[in-house]
C-alpha positions as CSV (number, residue, x, y, z in Angstrom):
1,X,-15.7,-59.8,99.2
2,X,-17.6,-56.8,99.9
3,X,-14.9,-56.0,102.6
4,X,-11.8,-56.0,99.8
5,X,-14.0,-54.1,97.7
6,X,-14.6,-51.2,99.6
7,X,-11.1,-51.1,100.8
8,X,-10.2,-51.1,96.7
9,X,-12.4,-48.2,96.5
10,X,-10.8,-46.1,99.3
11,X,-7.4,-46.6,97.9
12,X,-8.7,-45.5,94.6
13,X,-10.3,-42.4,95.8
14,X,-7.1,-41.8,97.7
15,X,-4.6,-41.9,94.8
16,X,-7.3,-39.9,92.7
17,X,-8.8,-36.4,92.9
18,X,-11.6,-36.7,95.1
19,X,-15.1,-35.6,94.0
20,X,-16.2,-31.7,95.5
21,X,-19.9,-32.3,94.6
22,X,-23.1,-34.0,96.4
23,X,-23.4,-37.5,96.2
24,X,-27.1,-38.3,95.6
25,X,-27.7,-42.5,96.6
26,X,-30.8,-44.4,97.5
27,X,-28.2,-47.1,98.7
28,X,-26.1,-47.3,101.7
29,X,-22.3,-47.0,101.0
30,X,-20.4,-50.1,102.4
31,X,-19.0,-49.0,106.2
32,X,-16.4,-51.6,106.9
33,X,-15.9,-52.0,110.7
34,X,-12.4,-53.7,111.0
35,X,-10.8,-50.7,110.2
36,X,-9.0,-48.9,113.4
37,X,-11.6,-46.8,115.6
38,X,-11.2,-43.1,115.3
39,X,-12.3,-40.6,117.8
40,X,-16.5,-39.6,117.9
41,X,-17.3,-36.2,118.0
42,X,-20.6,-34.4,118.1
43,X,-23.0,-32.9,115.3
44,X,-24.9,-30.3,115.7
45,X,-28.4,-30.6,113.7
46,X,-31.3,-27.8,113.1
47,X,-33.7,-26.5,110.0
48,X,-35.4,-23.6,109.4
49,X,-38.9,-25.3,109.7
50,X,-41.9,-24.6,110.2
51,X,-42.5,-24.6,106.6
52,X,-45.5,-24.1,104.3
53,X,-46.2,-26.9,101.8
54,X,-44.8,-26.3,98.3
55,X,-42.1,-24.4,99.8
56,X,-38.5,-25.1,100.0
57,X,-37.2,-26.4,103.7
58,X,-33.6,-26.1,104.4
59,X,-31.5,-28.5,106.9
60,X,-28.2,-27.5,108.7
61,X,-25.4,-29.3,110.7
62,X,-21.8,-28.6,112.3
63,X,-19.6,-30.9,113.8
64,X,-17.9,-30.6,117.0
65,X,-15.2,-32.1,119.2
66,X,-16.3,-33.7,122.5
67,X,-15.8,-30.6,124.1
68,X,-18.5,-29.0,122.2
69,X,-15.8,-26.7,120.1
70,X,-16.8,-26.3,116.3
71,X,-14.7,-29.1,114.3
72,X,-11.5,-26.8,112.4
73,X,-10.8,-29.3,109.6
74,X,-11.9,-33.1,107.9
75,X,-13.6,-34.8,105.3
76,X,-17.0,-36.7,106.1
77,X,-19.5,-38.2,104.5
78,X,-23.1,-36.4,105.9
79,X,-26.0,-39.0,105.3
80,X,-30.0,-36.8,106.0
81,X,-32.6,-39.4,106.0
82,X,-36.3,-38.7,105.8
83,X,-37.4,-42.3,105.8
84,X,-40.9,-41.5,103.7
85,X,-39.2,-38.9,101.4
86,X,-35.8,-38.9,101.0
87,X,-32.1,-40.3,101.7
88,X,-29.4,-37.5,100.8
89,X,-25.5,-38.0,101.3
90,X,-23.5,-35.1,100.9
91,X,-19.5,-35.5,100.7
92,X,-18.1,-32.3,102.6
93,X,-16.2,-30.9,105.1
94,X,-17.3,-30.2,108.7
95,X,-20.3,-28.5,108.0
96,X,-23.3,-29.6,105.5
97,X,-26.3,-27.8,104.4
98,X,-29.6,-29.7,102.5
99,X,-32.8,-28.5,101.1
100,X,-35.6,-30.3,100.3
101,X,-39.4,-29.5,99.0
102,X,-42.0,-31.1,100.9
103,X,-45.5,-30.6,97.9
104,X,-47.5,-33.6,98.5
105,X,-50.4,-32.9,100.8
106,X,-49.8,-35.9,102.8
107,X,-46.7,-34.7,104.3
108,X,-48.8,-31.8,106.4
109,X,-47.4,-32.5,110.1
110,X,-44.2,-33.1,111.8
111,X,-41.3,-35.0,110.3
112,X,-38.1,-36.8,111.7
113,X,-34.6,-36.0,109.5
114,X,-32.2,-38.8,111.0
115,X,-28.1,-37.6,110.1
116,X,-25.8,-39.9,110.6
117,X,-21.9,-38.7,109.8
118,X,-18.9,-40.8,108.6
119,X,-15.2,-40.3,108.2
120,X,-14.7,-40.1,104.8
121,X,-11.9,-42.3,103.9
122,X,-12.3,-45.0,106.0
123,X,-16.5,-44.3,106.5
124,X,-15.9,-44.8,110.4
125,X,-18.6,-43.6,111.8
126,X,-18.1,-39.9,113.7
127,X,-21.5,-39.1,115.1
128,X,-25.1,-38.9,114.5
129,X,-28.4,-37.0,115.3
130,X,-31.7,-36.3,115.1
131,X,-33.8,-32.8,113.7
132,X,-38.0,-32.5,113.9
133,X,-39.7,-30.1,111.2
134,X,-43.3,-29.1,111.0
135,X,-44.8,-28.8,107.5
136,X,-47.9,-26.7,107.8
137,X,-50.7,-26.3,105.4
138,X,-50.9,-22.3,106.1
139,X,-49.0,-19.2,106.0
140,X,-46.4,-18.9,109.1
141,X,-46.2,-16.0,111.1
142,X,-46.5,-14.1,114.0
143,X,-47.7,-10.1,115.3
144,X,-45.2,-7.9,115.8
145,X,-45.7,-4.5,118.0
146,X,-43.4,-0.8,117.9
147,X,-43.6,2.1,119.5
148,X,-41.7,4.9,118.2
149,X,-38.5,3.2,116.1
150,X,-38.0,0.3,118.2
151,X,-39.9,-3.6,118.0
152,X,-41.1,-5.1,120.7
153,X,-41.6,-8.7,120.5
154,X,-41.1,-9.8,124.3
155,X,-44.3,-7.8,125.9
156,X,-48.1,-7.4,125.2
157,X,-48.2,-4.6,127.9
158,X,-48.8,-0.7,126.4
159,X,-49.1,2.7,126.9
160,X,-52.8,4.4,126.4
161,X,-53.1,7.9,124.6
162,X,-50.1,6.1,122.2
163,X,-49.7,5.7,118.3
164,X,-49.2,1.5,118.6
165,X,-47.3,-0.1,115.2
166,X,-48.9,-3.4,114.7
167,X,-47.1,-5.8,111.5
168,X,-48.3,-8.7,110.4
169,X,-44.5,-10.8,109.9
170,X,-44.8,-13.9,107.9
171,X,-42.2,-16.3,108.4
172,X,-40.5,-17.3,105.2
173,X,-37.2,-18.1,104.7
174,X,-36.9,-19.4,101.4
175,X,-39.1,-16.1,100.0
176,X,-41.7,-18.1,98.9
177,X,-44.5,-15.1,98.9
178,X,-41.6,-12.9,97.2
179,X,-43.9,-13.0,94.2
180,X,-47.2,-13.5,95.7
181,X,-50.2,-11.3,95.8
182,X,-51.3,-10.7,99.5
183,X,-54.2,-9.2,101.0
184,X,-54.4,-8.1,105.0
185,X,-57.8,-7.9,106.7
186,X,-57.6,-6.4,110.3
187,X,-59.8,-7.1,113.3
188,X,-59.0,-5.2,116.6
189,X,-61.4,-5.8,119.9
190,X,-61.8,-6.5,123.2
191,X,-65.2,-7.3,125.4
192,X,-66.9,-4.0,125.6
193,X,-66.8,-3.0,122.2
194,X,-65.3,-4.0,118.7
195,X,-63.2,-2.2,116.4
196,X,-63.4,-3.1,113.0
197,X,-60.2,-2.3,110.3
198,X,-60.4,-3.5,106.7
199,X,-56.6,-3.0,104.7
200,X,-55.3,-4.6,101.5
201,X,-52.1,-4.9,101.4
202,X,-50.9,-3.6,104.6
203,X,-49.0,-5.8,107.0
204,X,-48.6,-3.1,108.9
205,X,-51.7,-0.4,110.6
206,X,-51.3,2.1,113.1
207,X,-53.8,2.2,116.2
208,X,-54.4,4.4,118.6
209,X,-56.0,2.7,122.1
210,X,-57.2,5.7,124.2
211,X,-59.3,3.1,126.9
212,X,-57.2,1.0,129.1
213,X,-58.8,-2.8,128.6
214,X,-57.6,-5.9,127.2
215,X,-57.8,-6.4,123.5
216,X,-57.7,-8.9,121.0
217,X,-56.0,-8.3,117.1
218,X,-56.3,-10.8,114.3
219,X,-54.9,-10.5,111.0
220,X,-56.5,-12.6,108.2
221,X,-54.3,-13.2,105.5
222,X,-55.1,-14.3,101.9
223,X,-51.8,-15.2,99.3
224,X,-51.5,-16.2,95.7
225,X,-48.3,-17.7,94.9
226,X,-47.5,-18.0,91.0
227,X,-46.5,-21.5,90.9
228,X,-46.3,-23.2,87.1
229,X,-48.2,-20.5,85.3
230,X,-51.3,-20.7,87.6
231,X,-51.5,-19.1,91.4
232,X,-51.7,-21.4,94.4
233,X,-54.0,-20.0,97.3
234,X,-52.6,-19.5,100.9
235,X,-54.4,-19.1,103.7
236,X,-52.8,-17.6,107.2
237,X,-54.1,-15.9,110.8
238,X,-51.7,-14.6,113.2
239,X,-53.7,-13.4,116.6
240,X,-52.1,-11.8,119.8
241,X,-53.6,-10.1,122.6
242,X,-52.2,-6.6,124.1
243,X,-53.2,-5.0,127.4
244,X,-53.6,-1.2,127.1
245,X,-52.4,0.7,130.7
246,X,-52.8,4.5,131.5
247,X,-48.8,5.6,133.0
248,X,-48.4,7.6,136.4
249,X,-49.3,10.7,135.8
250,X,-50.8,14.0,138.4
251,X,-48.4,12.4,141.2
252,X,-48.3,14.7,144.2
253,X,-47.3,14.8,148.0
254,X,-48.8,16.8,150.6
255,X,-47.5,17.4,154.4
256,X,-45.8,19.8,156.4
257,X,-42.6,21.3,155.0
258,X,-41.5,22.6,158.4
259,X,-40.9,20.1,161.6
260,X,-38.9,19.8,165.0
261,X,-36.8,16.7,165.7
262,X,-38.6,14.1,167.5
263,X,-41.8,14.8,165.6
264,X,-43.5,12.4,163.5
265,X,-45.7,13.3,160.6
266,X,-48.0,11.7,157.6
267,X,-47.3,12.5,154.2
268,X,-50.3,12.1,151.3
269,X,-49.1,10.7,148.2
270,X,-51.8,10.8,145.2
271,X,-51.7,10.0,141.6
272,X,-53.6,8.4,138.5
273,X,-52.8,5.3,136.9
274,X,-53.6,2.0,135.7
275,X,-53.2,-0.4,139.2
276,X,-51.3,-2.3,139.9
277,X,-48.1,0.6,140.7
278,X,-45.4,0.2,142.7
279,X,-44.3,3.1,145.3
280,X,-40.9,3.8,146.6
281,X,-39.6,6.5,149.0
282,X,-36.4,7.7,150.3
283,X,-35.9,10.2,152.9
284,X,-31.9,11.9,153.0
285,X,-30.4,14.6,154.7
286,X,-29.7,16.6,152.3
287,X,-31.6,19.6,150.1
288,X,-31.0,17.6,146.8
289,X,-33.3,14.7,146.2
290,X,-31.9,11.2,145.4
291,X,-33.9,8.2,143.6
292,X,-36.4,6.7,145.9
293,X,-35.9,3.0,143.6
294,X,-32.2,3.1,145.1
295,X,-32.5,0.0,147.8
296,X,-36.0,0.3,147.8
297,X,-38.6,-2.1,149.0
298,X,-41.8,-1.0,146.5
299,X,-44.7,-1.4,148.2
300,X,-47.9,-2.2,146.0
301,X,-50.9,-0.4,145.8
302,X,-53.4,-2.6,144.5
303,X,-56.9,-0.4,145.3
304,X,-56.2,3.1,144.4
305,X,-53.2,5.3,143.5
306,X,-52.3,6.7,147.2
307,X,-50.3,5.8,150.1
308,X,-49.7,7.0,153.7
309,X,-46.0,7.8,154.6
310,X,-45.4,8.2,158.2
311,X,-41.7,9.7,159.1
312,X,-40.3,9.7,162.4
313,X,-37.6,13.1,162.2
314,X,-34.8,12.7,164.3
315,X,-31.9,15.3,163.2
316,X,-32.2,18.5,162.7
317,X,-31.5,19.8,159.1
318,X,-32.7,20.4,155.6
319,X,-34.2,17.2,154.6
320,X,-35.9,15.5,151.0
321,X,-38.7,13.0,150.7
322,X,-38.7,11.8,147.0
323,X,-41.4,9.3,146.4
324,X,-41.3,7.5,143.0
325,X,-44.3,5.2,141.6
326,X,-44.0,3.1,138.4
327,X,-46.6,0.9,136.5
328,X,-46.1,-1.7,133.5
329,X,-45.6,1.0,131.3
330,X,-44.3,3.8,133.1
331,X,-42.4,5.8,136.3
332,X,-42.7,8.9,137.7
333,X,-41.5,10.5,140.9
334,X,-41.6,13.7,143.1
335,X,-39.8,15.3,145.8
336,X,-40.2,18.0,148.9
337,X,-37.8,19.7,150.7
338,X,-38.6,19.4,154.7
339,X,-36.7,21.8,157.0
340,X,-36.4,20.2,160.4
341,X,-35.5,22.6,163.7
342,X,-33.6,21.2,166.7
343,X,-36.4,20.9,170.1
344,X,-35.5,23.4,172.7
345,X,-35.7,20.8,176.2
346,X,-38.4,21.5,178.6
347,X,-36.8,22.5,181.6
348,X,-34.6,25.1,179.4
349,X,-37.9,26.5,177.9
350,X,-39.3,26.7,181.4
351,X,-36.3,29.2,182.6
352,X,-36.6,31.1,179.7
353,X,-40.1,31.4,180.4
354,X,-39.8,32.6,184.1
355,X,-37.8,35.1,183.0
356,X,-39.6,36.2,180.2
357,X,-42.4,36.6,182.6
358,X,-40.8,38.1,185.5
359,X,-39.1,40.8,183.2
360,X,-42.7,41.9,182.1
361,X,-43.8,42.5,185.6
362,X,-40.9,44.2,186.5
363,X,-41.4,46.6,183.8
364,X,-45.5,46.9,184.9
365,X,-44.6,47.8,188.1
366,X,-41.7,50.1,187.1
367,X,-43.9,51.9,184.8
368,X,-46.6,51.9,187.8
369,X,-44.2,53.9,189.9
370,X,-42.8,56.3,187.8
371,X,-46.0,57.2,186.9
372,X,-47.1,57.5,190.8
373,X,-44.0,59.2,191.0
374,X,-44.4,62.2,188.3
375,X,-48.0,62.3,189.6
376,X,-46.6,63.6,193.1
377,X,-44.3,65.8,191.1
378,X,-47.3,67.6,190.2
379,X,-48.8,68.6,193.6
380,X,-47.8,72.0,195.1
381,X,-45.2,71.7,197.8
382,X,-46.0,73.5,201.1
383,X,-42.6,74.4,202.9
384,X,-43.0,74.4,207.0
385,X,-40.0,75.4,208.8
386,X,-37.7,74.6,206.3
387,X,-37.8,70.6,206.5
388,X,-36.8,68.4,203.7
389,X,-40.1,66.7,202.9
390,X,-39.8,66.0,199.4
391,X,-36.1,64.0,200.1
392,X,-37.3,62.1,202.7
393,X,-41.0,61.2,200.3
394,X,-38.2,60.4,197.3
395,X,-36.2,57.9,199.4
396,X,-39.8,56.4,201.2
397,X,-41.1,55.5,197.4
398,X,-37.6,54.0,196.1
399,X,-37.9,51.8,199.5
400,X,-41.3,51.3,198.7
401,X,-40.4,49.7,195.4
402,X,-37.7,47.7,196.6
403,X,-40.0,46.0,198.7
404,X,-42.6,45.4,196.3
405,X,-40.2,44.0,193.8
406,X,-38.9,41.8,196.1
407,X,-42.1,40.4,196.9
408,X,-43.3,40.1,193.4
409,X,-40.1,37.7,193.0
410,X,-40.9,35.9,195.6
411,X,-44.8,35.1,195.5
412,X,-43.9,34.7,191.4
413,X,-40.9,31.8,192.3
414,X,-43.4,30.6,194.7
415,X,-46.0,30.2,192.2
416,X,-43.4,28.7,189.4
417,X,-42.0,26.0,191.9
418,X,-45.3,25.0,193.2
419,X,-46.9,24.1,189.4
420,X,-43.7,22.4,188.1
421,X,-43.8,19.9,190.7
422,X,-47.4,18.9,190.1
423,X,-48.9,20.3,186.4
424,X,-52.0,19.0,187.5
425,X,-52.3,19.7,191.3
426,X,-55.8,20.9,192.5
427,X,-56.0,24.3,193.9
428,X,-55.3,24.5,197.6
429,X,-57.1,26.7,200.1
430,X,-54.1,29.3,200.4
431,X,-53.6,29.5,196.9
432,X,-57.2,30.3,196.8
433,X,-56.6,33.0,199.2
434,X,-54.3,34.4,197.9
């Protein structure tokens, strides 16, 4: 009987205009199941909990296809149930929105909204699920921090020496405390010492944290919400925790600016800034210095704000060293210019050497004998039979320095050969006699 009924009331609603509103029923609706199966789908179920008590909550749902695709067209019948509150079925079409106003003190805590979703004409069922919402007896809410123009709700990490925007945001989605009369006390601390800020109707302070530490902020929060000519108290605290951090700052190098290939040499790297930081370097051949983070391994300086850097110099060239170091709340880097000369061998610098050397004593003993030379110059010539004694004296002293130029050469090649092949050979008898 109930069977031919229903299907009575189908035809009816098919050969009629159908309703557009909300059906409001403490009864189920008769679901035959000999009617052909349709396809099930997917719903997709959420609120816009938590919400205060007294204020309105507001439940949401979307069909999709089995793919997970939002549903494009179809009537369905969307059943919320709240089994201690409430049983709503709304008649729509593939999405469905409800609200409902949870004011008795007894429903403080979580609640479980059951959908279950029909097709319409033949009330087949399409697909069900389940939402949880939190009624809460105070104000919702959390702290929000800015620097600048821009929010920042994903860190608790900040700059020192910097104006800090702290708001107090209360959650409230169906403007509940649009009317209400709200009063802000602040409390800002940390272990050391306390800082105490008193504000009426502020939800939002500037502050200013010049010591690096971690501190604590509380916001107490007092409402009264007009509500049937009298004004319902609300009571809310948000608390968050922020940790303050001096940036890099007075970051300098120090090292030689002037090298020859093959040498290796320390640079210094100092700055100030709250630990831990992070140091990178970079070392190209080139006068223009690139970012040291590029394919950079940072290493970590946990202790103090200095490193070591030892560099090994093997081309010749203008070369930069940029260093950069970065904390939690900032970066900063640096760079040198090191010009690196190409090493002359050894055995090339020993030839020049030698000959260095042996042109210096040629031009002592050169000097020696012109000056013996014009000395002789000097002396009064005595003439004896008409002899030639001042050409054959002339010829005598250029022999003379022949000679001893040759020797020089050969006592200095002597001397050369013997220490290059021992440095460190003791000193022999003849060499001493010598």
């Amino acid at each position: 009987m109930n069977i031919i009924l229903a299907w009575c009331t189908v035809v009816v609603c098919i050969s009629l205009h159908r309703p557009t509103e909300a059906v409001h029923s403490t009864e189920a609706s008769a679901r035959p199941e000999s009617f052909p199966v349709f396809v099930e789908g997917k719903v997709h179920v959420s609120n816009d909990g938590p919400t205060i008590l007294g204020s309105i909550a507001t439940f949401y749902a979307r069909l999709l296809d089995n793919d997970g695709n939002d549903l494009e067209s179809g009537e369905f019948l969307f059943i919320w149930q709240d089994e201690s509150y409430f049983e709503y079925e709304d008649l729509s079409n593939t999405t469905s929105n409800f609200t409902w106003k949870y004011s008795k003190d007894k429903a403080i805590g979580e609640h479980t909204v059951q959908l279950t979703v029909y097709y319409y004409y033949l009330l087949k069922r399409y697909a069900d699920s389940t939402t949880f919402i939190n009624i809460t007896e105070t104000i919702n809410g959390q702290l929000e921090f800015a620097e600048g123009n821009a929010t920042n709700l994903n860190s608790d990490i900040f700059e020192s020496n910097k104006m800090l925007q702290i708001i107090a945001s209360l959650y409230d989605p169906s403007a509940y405390f649009e009317n209400a009369d709200i009063i802000y006390e602040w409390k800002i601390w940390n272990m050391s010492e306390s800082y105490q800020l008193v504000t009426v109707n502020k939800p939002r302070i500037s502050f200013n944290f010049t010591v690096p530490d971690k501190y604590e902020i509380d916001v107490f929060i007092t409402a009264f919400v007009p509500e049937d000519k009298i004004y319902l108290k609300k009571l809310g605290n948000f608390n968050s925790s922020v940790l303050i951090k001096d940036k890099v700052s007075n970051l300098q190098m120090t090292g030689s600016t002037q090298v020859t290939t093959g040498e290796t040499r320390q640079y210094q790297i100092t700055c100030n800034a709250s630990l831990p930081a992070y140091l990178c370097s970079h070392l190209s051949l080139n006068s223009s210095c690139m970012n040291a983070v590029d394919g950079c391994v940072p290493v970590e300086l946990n202790d103090t704000c200095s490193a070591m850097i030892n560099l090994q110099f093997n081309a010749s060239g203008t070369h930069c060293l940029s260093v950069n170091v970065s904390n939690d709340v900032s970066t900063s880097g640096i760079g040198q210019n090191i010009k690196v000369k190409k090493e002359i061998p050894h055995e090339k610098a020993v030839s020049i050497t030698i000959g260095v050397l042996f042109g210096v004593v040629c031009c002592i003993i050169s000097l020696y004998l012109v000056a013996q030379q014009v000395k002789k110059s000097r002396r009064t010539n005595i003439e004896v039979a008409n002899f030639d004694f001042q050409q054959n004296e002339s010829g005598s002293n250029f022999r003379m320095f022949t000679h001893n130029v040759k020797e020089t050469w050969k006592l200095f090649s002597s001397k050369m050969s013997s220490k290059q092949a021992t440095e460190y050979r003791p000193l022999m008898q003849e060499d001493r006699d010598l």
